[in-house]
Every structure is written in C-alpha cells, then in structure tokens.
DODREN-906319 format. One record per residue (C-alpha): x, y, z. Coordinates in steps of 0.25 Angstrom, whole numbers, plus 5000, padded with zeros to 4 digits. Layout:
<nodes>
XYZ
...
</nodes>
This chain:
<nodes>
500050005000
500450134999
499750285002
499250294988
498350164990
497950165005
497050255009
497450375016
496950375030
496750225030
497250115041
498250025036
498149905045
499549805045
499149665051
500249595054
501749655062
502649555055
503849595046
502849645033
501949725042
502949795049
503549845036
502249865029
501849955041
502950055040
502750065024
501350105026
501850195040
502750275030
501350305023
500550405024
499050425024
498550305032
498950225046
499450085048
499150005059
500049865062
499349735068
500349665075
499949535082
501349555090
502549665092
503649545096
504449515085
505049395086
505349325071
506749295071
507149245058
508049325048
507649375036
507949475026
507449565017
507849565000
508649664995
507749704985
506749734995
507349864998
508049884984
507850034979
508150004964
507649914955
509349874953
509349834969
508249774969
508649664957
510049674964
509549554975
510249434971
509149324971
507949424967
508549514956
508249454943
507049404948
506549554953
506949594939
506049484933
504849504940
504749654942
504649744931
505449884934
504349974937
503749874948
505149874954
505250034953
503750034960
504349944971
505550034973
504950164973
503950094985
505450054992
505750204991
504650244998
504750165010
505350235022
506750245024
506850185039
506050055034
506850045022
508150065029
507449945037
507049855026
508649875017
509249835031
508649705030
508849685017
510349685023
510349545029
509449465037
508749515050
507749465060
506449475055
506049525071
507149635068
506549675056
505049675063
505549775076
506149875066
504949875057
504049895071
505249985074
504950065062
503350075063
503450125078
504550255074
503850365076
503050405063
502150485056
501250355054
501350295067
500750135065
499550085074
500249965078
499149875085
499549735092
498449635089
498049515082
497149545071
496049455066
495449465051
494249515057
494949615066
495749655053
494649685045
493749745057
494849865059
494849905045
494150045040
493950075027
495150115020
496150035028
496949935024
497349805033
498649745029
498949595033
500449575037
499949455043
500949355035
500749215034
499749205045
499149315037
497649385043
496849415032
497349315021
496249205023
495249305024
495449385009
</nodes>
C-alpha cells in the first residue's frame, strides 16, 4: 500500500508482530494520512535461528540488484527494467533509519529475535505517526468487528495465518 491508495484518515490495522509485521508497520508509520495500529499476540521475542537477508533486497540499482551471485540472471530473466526501476524507486522511499536497518542485515547473518527488537525499537522512537501498538490475541471475528469503513486489516499472521480460511 501506499498513500496514494489508502484512504486518508483510514486505520491501518497489522495482525501479527512477527519479523514481516514489524517491517510492514514502519513503512506505512513513515506514511502520511492515516494511523496504524499493530496486534501483537506477544512483546517476547524469542526466535533464535539466524537468517539473513538478500543483497538484492536492499540493492539501489538495477546493476546491484542482478549483482547477487545465485539470483542475478534469473532477476534479469523475470523482471522487465521498468518493473525493476518501480521496485527501486519504492527502495528510495523507504526511511533511511529502517533502510540502514534492512543493508545491515544483508551483511551476514543475525538472530532473527535481534532483527525483531530493532524493528519494535524502531516503531517506538518518537515519531510524527506514533503506532497503537495493542497486546492481544485477535480472532476472525474480533478482526473484522473492529473495522470501520475505509480501513484496512492487514494479516501478518504467517503460516498460522488468521484470515486465510476464512477469504
């Protein structure tokens, strides 16, 4: 989503505190024109296991980002230029502390706990667009009860996913 296809003034609820929603969340923090709020079933962070992220993740040219070993000619294969110039221009807009965030961990492997404090790190620093960060376990119906018109509900859940046996 961006701010020129959510609603301005709408509630952007993120089910789901693990590694993809505490990204999402500062993406659409940095936004402005609407609020976010993050369901969290728990604040513990606990995974341990290593992981890293692909260079190409954070690449800021279309020459970087075929630079990665493994994915390159396939990136160059798949992706026509002007999709891979959209997908950087989106890169450029994302906020230099998580960017700064997301090219260190393209460095080399890290706990994925780590990775989850600074995201939550990152979402609490004082901002503009402070998050409603809510700890609760939220059922289907919960989720779609606390929606208003206009907002949009986000499901971050993973594999254990909320919503997707009931689309």
């Amino acid at each position: 989503p961006t701010s020129e296809t959510l609603p301005s003034g709408c509630r952007v609820h993120v089910i789901g505190a693990g590694p993809v929603g505490l990204l999402l969340t500062p993406l659409l923090q940095s936004m402005e024109g609407f609020s976010v709020r993050l369901y969290e079933k728990r604040r513990e962070y606990k995974r341990g296991r290593m992981v890293r992220l692909a260079s190409y993740l954070v690449a800021d040219s279309v020459e970087s980002y075929c630079s990665d070993l493994i994915d390159g000619q396939n990136v160059q294969a798949v992706f026509d230029p002007p999709e891979l110039e959209e997908g950087l221009a989106f890169r450029r807009s994302i906020p230099s502390d998580l960017m700064a965030l997301l090219r260190e961990w393209a460095l080399g492997f890290r706990q994925l706990n780590a990775i989850e404090r600074s995201l939550s790190e990152l979402i609490n620093a004082p901002q503009s667009n402070p998050v409603d960060r809510i700890d609760a376990t939220v059922t289907v119906k919960e989720a779609m009860s606390m929606l208003q018109p206009g907002d949009v509900l986000i499901d971050c859940t993973g594999s254990k996913s909320l919503l997707r046996g009931s689309l």
